[in-house]
MDAnalysis code that builds the backbone (N, CA, C; Angstrom):
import MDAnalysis as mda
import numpy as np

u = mda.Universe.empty(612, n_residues=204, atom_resindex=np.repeat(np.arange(204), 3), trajectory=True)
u.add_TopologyAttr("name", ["N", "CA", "C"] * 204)
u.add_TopologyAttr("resid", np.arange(1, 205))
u.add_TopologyAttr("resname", ["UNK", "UNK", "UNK", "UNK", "UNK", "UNK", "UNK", "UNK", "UNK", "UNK", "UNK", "UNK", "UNK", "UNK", "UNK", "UNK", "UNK", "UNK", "UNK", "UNK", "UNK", "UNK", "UNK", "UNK", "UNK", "UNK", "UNK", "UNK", "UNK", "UNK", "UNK", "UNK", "UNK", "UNK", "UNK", "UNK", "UNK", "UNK", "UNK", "UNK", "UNK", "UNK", "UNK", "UNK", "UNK", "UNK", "UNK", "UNK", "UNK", "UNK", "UNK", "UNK", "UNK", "UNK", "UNK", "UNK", "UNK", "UNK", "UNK", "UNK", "UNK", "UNK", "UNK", "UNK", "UNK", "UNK", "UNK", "UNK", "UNK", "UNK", "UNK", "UNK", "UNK", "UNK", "UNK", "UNK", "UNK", "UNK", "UNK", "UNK", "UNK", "UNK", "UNK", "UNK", "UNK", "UNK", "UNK", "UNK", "UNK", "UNK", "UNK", "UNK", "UNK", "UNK", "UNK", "UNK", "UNK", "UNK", "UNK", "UNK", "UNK", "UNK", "UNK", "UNK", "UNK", "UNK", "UNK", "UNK", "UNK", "UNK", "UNK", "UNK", "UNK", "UNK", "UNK", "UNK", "UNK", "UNK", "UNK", "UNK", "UNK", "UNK", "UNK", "UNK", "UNK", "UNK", "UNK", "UNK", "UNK", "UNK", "UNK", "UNK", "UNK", "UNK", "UNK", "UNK", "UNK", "UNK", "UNK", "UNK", "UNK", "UNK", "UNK", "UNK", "UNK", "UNK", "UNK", "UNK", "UNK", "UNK", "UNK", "UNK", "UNK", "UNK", "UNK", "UNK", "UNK", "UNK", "UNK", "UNK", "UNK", "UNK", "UNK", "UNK", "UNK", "UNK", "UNK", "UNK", "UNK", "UNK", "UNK", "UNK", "UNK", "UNK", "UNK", "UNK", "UNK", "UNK", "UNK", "UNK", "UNK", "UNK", "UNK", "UNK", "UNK", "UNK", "UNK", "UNK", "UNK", "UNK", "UNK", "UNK", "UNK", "UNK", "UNK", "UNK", "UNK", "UNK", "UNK", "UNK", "UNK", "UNK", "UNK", "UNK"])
u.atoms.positions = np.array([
    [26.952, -36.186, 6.357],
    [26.167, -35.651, 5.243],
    [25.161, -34.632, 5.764],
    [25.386, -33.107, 5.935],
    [24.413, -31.945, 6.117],
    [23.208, -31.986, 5.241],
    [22.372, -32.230, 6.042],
    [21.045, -31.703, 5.358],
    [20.440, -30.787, 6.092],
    [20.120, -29.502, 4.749],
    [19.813, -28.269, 5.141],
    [18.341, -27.790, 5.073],
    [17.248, -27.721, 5.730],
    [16.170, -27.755, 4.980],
    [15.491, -26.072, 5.419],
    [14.981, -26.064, 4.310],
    [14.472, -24.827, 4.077],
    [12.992, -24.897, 3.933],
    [12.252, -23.606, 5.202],
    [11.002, -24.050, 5.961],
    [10.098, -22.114, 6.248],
    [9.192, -22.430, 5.834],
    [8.466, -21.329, 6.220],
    [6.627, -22.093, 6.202],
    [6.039, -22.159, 6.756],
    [4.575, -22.448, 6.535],
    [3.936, -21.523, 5.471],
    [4.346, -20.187, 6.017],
    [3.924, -19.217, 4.728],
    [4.244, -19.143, 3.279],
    [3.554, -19.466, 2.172],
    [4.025, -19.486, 0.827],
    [3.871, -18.044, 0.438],
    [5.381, -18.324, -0.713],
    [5.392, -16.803, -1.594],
    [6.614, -15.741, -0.995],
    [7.666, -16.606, 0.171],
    [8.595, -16.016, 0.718],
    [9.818, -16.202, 0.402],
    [9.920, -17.251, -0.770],
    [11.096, -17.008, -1.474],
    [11.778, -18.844, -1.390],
    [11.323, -19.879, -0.692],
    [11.936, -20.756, -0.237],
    [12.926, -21.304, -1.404],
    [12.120, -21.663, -2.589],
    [12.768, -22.403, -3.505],
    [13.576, -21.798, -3.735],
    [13.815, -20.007, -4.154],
    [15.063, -19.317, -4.445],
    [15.975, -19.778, -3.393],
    [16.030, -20.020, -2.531],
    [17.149, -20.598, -1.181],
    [17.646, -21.797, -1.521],
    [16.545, -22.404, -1.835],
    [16.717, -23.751, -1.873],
    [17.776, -24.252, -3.163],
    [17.366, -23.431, -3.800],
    [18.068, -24.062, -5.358],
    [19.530, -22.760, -5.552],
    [19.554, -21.950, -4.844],
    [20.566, -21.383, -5.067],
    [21.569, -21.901, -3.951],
    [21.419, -22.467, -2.830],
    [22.311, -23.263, -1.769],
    [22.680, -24.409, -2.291],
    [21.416, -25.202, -3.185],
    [22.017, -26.352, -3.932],
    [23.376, -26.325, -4.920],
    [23.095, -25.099, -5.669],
    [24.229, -24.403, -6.694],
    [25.322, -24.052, -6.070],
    [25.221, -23.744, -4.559],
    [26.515, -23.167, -4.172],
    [27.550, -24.445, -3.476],
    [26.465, -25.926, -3.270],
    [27.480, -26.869, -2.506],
    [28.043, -27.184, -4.062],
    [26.903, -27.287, -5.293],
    [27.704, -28.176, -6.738],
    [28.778, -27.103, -7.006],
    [29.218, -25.677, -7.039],
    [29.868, -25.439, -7.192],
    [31.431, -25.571, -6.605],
    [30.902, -25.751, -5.356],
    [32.184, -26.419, -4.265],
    [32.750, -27.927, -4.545],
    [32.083, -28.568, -5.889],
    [31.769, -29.954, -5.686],
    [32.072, -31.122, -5.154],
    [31.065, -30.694, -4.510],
    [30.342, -31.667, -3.548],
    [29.168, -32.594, -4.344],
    [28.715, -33.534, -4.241],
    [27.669, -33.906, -4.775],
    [26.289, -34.074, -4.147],
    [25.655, -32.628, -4.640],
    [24.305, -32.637, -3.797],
    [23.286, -32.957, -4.343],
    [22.084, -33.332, -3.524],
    [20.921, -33.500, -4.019],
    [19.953, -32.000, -3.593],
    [18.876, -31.821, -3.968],
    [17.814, -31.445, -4.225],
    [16.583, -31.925, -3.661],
    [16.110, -31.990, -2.384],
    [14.927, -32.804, -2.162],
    [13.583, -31.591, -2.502],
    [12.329, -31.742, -2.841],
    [11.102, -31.227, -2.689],
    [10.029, -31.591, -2.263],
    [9.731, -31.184, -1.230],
    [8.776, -32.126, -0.718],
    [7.329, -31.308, -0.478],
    [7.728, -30.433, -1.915],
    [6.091, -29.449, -2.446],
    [5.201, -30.001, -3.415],
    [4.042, -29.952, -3.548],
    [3.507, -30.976, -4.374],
    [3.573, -29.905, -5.773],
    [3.542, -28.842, -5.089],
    [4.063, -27.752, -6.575],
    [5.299, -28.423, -7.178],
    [6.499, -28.898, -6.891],
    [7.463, -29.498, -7.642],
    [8.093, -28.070, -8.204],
    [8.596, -27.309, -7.274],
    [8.945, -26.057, -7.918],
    [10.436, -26.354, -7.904],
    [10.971, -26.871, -7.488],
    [12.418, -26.766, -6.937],
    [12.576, -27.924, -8.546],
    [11.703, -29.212, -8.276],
    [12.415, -30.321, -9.272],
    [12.134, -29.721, -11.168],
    [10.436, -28.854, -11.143],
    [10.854, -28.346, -12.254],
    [12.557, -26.857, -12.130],
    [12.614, -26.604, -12.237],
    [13.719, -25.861, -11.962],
    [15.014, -26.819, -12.290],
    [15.087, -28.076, -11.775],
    [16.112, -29.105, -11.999],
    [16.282, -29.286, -13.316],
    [15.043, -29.574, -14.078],
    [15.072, -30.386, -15.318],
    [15.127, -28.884, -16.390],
    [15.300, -27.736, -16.058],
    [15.735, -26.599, -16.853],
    [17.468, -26.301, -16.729],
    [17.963, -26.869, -15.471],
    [19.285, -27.215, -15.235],
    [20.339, -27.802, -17.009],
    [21.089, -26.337, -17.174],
    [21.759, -27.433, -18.306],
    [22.793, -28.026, -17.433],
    [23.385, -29.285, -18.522],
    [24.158, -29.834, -18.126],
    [25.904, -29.537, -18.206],
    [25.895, -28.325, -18.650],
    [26.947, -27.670, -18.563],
    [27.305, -26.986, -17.247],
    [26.228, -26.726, -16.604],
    [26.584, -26.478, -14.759],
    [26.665, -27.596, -14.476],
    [27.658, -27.237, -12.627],
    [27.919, -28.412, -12.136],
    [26.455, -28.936, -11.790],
    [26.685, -30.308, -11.470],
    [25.603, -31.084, -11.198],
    [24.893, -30.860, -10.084],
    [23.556, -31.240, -9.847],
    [22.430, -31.229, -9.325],
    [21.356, -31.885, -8.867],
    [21.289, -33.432, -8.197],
    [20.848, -34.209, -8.298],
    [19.286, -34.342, -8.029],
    [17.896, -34.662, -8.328],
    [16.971, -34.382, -7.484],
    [17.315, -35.850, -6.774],
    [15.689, -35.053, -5.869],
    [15.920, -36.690, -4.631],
    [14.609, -36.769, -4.619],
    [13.649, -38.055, -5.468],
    [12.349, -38.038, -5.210],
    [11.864, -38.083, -3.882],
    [11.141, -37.465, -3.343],
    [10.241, -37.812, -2.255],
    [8.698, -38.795, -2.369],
    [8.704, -39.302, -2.882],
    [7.249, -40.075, -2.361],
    [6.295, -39.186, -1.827],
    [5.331, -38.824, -1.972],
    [3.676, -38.835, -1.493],
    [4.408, -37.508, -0.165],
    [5.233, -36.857, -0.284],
    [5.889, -36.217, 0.887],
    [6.600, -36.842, 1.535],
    [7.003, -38.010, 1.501],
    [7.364, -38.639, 2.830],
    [9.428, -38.719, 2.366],
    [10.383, -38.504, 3.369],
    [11.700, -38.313, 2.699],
    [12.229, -39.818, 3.316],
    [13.274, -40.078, 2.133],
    [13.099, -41.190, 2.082],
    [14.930, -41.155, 1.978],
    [15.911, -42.411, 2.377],
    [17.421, -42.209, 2.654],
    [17.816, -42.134, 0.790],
    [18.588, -40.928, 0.912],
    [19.269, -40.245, -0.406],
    [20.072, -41.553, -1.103],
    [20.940, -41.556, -2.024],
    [21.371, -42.552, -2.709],
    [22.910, -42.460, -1.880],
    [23.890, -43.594, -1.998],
    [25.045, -43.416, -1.443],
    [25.858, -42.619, -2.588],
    [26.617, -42.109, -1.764],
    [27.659, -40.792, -2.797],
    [27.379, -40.134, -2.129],
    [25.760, -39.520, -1.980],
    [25.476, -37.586, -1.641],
    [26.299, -37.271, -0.550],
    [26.822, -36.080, -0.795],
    [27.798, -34.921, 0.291],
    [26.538, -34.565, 1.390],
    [25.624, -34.100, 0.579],
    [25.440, -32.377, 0.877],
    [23.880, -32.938, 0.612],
    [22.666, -32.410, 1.101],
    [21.517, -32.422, 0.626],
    [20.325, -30.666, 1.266],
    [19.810, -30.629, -0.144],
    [19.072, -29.362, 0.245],
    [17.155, -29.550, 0.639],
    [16.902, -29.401, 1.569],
    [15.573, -29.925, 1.219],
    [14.381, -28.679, 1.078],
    [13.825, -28.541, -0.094],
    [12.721, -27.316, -0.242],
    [11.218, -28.285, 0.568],
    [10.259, -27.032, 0.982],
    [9.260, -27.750, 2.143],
    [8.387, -26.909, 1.053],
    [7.063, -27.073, 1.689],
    [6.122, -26.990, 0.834],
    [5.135, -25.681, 2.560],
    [4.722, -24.677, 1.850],
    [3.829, -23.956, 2.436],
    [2.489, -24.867, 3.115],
    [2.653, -24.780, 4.508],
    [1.665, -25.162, 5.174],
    [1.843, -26.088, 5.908],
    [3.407, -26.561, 5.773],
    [4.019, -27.521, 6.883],
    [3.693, -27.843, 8.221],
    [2.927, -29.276, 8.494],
    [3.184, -28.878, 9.506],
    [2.632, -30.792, 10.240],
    [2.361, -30.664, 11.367],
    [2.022, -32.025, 12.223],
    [3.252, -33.164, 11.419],
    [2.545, -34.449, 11.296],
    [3.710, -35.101, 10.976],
    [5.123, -35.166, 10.076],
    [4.268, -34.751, 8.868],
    [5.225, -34.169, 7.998],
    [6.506, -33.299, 8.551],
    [6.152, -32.412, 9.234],
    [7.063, -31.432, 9.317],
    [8.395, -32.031, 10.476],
    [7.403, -32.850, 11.818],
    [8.565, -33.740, 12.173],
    [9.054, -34.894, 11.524],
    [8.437, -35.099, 10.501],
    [9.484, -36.261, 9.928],
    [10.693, -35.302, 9.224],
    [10.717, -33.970, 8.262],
    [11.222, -33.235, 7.555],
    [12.487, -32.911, 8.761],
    [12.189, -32.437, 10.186],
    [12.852, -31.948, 11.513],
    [14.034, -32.658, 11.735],
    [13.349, -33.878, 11.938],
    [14.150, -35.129, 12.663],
    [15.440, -35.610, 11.489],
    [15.342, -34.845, 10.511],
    [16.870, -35.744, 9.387],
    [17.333, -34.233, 9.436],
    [16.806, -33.165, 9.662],
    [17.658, -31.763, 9.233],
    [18.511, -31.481, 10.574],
    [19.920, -30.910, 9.467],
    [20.947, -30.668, 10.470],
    [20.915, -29.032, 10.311],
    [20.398, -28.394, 9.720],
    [19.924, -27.222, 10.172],
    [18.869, -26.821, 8.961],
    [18.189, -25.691, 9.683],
    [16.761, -25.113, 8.847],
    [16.785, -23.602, 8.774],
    [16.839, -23.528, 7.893],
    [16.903, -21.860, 7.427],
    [15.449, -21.347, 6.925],
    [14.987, -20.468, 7.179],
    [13.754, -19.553, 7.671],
    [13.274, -18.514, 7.102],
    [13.254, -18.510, 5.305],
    [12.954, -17.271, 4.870],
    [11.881, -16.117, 5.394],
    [11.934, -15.310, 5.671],
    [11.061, -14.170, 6.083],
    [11.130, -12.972, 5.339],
    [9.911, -12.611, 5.171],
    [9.606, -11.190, 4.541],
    [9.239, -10.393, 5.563],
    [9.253, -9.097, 5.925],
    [9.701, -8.104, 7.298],
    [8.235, -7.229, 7.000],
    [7.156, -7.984, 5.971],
    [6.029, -7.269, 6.337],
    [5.278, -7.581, 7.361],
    [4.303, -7.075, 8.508],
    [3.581, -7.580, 9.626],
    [2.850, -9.364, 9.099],
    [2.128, -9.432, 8.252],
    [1.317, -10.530, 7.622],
    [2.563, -11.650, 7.689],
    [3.227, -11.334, 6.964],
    [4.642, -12.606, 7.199],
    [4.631, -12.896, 8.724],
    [5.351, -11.664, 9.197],
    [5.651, -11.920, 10.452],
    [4.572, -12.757, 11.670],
    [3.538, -12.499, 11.218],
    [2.310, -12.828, 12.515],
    [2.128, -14.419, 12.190],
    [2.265, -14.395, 10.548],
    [2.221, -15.942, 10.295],
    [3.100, -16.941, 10.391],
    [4.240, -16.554, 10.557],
    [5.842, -17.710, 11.166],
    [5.532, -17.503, 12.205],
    [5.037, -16.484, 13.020],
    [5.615, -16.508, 14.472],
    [5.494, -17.811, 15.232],
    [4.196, -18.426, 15.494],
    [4.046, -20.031, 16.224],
    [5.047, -20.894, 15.709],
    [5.532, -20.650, 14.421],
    [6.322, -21.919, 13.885],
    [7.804, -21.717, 14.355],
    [8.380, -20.533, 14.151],
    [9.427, -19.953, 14.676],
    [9.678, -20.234, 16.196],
    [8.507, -19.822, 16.935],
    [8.515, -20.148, 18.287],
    [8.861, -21.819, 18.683],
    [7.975, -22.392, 17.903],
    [8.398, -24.041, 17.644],
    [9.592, -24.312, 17.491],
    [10.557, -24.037, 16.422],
    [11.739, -24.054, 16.248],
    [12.478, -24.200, 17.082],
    [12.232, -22.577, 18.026],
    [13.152, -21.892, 18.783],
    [13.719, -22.649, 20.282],
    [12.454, -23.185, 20.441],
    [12.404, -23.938, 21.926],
    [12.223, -25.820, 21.762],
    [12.599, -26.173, 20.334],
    [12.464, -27.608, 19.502],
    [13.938, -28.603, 20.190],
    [14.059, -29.359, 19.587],
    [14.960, -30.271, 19.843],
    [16.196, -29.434, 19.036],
    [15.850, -28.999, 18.029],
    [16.909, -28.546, 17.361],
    [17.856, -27.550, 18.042],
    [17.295, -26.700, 18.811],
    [18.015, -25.814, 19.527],
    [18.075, -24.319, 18.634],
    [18.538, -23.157, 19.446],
    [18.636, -22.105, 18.474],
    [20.126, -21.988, 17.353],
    [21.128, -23.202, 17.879],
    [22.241, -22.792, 17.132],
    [21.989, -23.681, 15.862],
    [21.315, -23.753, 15.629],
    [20.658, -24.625, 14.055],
    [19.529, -24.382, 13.538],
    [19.154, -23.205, 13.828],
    [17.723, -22.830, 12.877],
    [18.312, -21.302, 12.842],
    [18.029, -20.784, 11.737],
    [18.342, -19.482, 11.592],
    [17.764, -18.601, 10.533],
    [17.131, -17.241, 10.713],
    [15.715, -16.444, 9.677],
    [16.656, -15.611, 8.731],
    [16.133, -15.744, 7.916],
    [17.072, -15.344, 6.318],
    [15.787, -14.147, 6.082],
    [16.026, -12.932, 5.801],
    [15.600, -11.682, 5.289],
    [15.178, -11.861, 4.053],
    [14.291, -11.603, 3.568],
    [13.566, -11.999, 2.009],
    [13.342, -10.498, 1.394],
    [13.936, -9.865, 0.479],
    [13.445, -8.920, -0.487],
    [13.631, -7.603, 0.536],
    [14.731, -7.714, 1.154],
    [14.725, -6.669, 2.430],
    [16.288, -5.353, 1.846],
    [16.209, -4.130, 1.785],
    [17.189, -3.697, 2.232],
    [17.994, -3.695, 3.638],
    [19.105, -4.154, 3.737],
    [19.531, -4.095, 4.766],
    [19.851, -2.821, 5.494],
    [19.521, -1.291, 5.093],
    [19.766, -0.683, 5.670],
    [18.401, 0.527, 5.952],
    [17.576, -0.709, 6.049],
    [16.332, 0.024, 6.058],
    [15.197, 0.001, 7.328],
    [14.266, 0.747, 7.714],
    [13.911, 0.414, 9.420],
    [13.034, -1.426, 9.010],
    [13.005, -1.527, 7.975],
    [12.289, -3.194, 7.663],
    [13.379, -3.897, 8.452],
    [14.504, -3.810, 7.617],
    [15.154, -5.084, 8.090],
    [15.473, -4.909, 9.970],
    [15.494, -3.468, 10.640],
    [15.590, -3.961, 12.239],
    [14.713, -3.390, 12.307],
    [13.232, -3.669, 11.935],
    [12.037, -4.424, 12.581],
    [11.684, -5.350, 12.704],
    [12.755, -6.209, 11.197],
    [12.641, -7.918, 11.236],
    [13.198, -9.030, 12.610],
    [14.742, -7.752, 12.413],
    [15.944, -8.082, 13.517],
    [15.340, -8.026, 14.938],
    [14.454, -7.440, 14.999],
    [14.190, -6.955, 16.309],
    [13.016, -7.848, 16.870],
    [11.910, -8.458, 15.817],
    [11.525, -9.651, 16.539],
    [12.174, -10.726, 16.378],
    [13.126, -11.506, 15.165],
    [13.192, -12.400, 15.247],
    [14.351, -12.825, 16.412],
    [14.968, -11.792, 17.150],
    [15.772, -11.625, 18.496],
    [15.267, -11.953, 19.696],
    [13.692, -11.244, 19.714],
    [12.654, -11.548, 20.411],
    [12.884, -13.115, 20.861],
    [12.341, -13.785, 19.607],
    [12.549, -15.460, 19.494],
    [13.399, -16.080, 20.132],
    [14.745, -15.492, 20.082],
    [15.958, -16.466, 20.070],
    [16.873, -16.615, 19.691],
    [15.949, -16.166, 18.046],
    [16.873, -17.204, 16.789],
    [18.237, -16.137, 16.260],
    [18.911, -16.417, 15.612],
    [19.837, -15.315, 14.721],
    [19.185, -14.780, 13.547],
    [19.593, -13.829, 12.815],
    [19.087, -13.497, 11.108],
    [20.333, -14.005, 10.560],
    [20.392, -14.614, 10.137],
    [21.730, -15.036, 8.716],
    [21.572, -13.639, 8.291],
    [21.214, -13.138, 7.406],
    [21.588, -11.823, 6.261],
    [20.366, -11.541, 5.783],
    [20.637, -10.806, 4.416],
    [19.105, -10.307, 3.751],
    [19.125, -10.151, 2.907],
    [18.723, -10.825, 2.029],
    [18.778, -10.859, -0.029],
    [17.751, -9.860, -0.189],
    [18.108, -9.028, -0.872],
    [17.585, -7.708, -1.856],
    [16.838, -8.053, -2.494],
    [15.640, -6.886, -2.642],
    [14.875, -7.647, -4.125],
    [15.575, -7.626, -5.479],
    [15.815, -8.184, -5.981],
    [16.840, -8.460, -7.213],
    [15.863, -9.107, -8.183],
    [16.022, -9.002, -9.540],
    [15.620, -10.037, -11.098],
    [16.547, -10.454, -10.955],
    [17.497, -10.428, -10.805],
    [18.633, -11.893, -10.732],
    [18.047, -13.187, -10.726],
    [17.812, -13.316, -9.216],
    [17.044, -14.546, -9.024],
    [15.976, -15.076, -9.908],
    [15.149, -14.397, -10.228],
    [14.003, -15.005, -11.303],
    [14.827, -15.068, -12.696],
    [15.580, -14.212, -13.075],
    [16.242, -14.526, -14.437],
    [17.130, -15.422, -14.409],
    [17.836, -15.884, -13.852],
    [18.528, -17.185, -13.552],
    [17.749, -18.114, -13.397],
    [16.659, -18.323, -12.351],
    [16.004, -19.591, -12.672],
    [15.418, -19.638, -13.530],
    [15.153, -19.186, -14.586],
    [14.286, -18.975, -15.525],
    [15.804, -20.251, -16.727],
    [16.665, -20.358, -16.289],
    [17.413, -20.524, -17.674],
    [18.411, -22.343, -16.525],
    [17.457, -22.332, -15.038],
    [18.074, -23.304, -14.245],
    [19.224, -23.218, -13.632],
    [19.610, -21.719, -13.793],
    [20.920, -21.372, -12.873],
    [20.573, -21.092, -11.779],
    [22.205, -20.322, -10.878],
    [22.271, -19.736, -9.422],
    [23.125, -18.797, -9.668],
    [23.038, -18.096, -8.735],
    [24.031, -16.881, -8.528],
    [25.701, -17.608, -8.872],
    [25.530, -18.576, -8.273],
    [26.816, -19.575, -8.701],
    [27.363, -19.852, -9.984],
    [26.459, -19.546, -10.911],
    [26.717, -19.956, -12.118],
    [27.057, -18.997, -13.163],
    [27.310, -17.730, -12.575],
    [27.567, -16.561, -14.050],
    [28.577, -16.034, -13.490],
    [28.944, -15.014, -13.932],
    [30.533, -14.108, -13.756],
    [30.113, -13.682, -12.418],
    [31.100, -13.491, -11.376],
    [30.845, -12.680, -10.455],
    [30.522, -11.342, -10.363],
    [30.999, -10.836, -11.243],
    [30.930, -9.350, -11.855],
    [29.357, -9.282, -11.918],
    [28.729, -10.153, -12.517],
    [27.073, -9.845, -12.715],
    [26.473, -9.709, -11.513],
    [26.757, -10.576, -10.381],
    [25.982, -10.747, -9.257],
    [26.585, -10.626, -8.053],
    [27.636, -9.266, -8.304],
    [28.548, -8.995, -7.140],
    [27.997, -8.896, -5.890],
    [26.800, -7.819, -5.875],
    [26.461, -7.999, -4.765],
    [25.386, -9.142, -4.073],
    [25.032, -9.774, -4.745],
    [24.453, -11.018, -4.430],
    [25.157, -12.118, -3.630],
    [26.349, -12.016, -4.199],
    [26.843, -13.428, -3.921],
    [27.655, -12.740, -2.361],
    [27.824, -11.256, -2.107],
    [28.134, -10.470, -0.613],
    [27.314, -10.954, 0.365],
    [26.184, -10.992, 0.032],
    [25.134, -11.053, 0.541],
    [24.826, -12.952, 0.901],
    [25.223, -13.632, 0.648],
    [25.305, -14.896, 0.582],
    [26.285, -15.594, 2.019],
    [27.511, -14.611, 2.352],
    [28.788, -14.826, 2.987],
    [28.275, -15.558, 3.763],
    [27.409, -14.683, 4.886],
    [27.644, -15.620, 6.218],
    [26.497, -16.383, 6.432],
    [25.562, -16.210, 5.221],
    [24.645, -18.114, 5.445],
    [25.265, -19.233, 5.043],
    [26.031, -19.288, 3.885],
    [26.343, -20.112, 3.646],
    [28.038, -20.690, 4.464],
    [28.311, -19.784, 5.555],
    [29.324, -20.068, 6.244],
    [28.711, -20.830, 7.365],
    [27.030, -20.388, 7.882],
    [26.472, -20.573, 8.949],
    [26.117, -22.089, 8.742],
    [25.428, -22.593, 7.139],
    [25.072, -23.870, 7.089],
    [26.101, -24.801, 7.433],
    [27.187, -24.267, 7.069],
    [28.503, -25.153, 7.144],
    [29.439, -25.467, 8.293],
    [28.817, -25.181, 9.190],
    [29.290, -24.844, 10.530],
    [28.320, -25.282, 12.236],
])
């Protein structure tokens, strides 16, 4: 059972969009995943309960007071959203069940200066570098941002999975409890391009 957790200390970099659109992409495979949040914002679980029930399913997974607690029997697949500011015990209890952690980043300096210690943590962690990997936030990929991003987070160690565009997609879909997973492909062609090799990387 992969659990994927999705981690930045810095808030406002996109986590829950990861979080709840990776959730959408194992229910679409179906698999039966959960949803963990372990933000006291509850951004990921409100988002759940806007979920119709005409998409595939979506399970949340309460967390307690932060603390993660063993999923119900059935779950495949589990996604876990973290909460900005992660860190001392919490964050190794969050560490120690994830089978890999994906790393939203935004490629402005302020982002960057503020993952860096945590990234560095990561990089040289128990986990190793072939299981943590920095996801591009609101980046053109063919722009000097994204290999200025590429170029420290290489620095590190780590890999970049890819780089989601700034798009209304994402906010207009969650707005109604969807994912890129959930409408015509035609709408979110290049979105779901852009998706290929993280979601090949979690799975692997």
């Amino acid at each position: 059972m992969p659990v994927i957790v999705i981690a930045n200390p810095k808030g406002g970099v996109g986590k829950s969009t990861i979080a709840t659109n990776l959730a959408g992409y194992f229910a679409k495979q179906g698999h039966k995943v959960m949803l963990g949040d372990a933000d006291v914002q509850q951004s990921s679980r409100a988002w759940l309960a806007l979920r119709p029930g005409s998409l595939p399913p979506i399970a949340a997974w309460d967390i307690a007071d932060g603390h993660v607690a063993r999923p119900p029997k059935g779950t495949t697949h589990i996604v876990l959203d973290t909460p900005a500011g992660l860190s001392g015990n919490r964050l190794e209890e969050v560490l120690r069940i994830a089978d890999k952690v994906v790393v939203p980043l935004q490629a402005s300096m302020f982002d960057i200066l503020a993952t860096q210690e945590f990234l560095q943590r990561l990089a040289s962690g128990k986990h190793g570098k072939s299981h943590v990997g920095v996801l591009g936030m609101r980046i053109n990929v063919r722009t000097r941002a994204a290999d200025q991003l590429a170029h420290y987070v290489g620095n590190v160690g780590l890999p970049v999975l890819g780089y989601l565009r700034d798009t209304q997609n994402y906010v207009q879909l969650a707005a109604h409890g969807a994912t890129v997973w959930d409408v015509a492909p035609s709408r979110v062609e290049k979105d779901l391009e852009q998706w290929t090799d993280l979601v090949k990387w979690v799975q692997h």
